[in-house]
C-alpha positions in Angstrom: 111.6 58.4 91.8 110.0 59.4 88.8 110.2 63.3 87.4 107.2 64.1 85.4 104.9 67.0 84.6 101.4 66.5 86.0 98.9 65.7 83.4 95.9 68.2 82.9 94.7 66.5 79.4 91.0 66.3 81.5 90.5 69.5 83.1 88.8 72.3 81.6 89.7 75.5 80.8 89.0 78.2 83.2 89.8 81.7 83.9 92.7 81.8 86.2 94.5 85.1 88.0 97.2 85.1 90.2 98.4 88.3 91.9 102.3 88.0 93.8 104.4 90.6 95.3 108.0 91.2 96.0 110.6 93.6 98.0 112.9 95.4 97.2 115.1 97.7 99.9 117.0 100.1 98.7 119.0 103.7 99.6 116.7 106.5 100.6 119.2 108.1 97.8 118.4 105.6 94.7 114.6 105.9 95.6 115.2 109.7 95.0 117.1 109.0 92.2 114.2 106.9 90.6 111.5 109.4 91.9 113.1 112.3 90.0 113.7 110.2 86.7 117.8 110.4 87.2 119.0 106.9 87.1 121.4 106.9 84.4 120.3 103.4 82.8 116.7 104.6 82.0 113.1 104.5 83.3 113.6 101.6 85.8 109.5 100.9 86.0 109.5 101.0 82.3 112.2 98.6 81.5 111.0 96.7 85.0 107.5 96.2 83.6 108.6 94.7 80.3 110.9 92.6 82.2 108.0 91.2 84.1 105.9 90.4 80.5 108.8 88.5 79.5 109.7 86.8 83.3 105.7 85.7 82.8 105.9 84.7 79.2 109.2 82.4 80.0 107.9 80.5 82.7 107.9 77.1 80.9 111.3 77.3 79.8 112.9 78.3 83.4 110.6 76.2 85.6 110.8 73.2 83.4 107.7 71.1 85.0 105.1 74.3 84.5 102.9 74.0 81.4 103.1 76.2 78.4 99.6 78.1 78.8 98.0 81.1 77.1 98.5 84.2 78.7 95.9 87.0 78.7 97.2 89.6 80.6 99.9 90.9 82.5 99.7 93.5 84.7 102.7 95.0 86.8 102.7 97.6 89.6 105.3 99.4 92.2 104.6 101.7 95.3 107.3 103.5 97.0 108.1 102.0 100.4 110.0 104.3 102.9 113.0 102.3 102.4 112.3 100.3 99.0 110.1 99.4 96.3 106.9 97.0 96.5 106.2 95.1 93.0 102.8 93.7 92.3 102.1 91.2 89.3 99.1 90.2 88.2 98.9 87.5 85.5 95.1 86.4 83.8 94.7 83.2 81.5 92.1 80.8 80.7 93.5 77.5 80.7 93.7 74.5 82.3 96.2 74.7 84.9 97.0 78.4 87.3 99.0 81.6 87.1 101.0 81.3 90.3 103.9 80.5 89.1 104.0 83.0 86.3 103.1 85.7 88.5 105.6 85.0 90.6 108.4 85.2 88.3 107.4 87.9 87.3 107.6 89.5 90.1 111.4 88.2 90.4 112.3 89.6 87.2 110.9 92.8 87.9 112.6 92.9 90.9 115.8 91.8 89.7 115.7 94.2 86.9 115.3 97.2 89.3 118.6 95.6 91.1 120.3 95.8 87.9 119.6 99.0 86.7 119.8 100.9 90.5 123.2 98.8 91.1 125.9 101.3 90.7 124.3 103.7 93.4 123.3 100.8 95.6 127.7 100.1 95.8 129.3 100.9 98.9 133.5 101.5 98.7 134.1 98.1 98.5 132.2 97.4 95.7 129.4 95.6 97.9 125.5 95.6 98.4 125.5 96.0 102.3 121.6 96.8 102.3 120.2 96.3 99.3 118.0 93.0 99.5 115.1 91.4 97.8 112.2 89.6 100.2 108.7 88.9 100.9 108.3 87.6 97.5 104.6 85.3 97.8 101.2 84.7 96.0 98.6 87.1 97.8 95.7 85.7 95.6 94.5 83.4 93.1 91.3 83.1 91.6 89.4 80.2 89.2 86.3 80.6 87.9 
């Protein structure tokens, strides 16, 4: 079997967007934490958001078979859940290949990031997360023009 990246020499470039989202479930106590600006390690959305820019920007180098491509535009959103945090990430380019995959990782290192910095309230006694989860993360829409 033969590992290779697929070859887009041929195609054209096109505008390409990509939107994914990801969960996050988290203490009714940590959401008020991050509502109120009290988490001790900073603005979580802040840091999250800049996370997601670099998540995007990486791409190639984690996912080794995804092309190095131009990004335009990254665009990263939350909504409070009743018992978590929804991330959205939008990701534009006009290249030769789609955004899927960038989107979606950065949605994963939003989502991780908020992990990290909501982590020491999320503990129980023993040091565990009992309910603190990430899911649902998908592509809800891509477009090529």
């Amino acid at each position: 079997m033969c590992t290779k990246m697929v070859d887009i020499s041929e195609k054209e470039s096109v505008y390409r967007e990509a939107m994914a989202t990801g969960f996050i479930k988290l203490k009714k106590e940590t959401l008020e934490l991050m509502k109120s600006g009290r988490v001790e390690k900073g603005d979580v959305f802040s840091v999250s958001t800049i996370s997601s820019i670099i998540g995007v920007k990486k791409t190639p180098e984690l996912l080794p078979l995804t092309h190095n491509i131009p990004i335009t535009n990254v665009d990263t959103k939350y909504e409070f859940e009743e018992d978590g945090i929804r991330v959205y990430v939008t990701v534009r380019s006009v290249s030769k290949t789609g955004v899927e995959m960038e989107a979606l990782v950065g949605v994963a290192s939003a989502l991780l990031n908020i992990w990290d910095m909501v982590k020491k309230y999320e503990k129980d006694e023993n040091g565990q997360y009992p309910t603190t989860e990430i899911r649902e993360i998908k592509v809800v829409k891509k477009i090529k023009k």
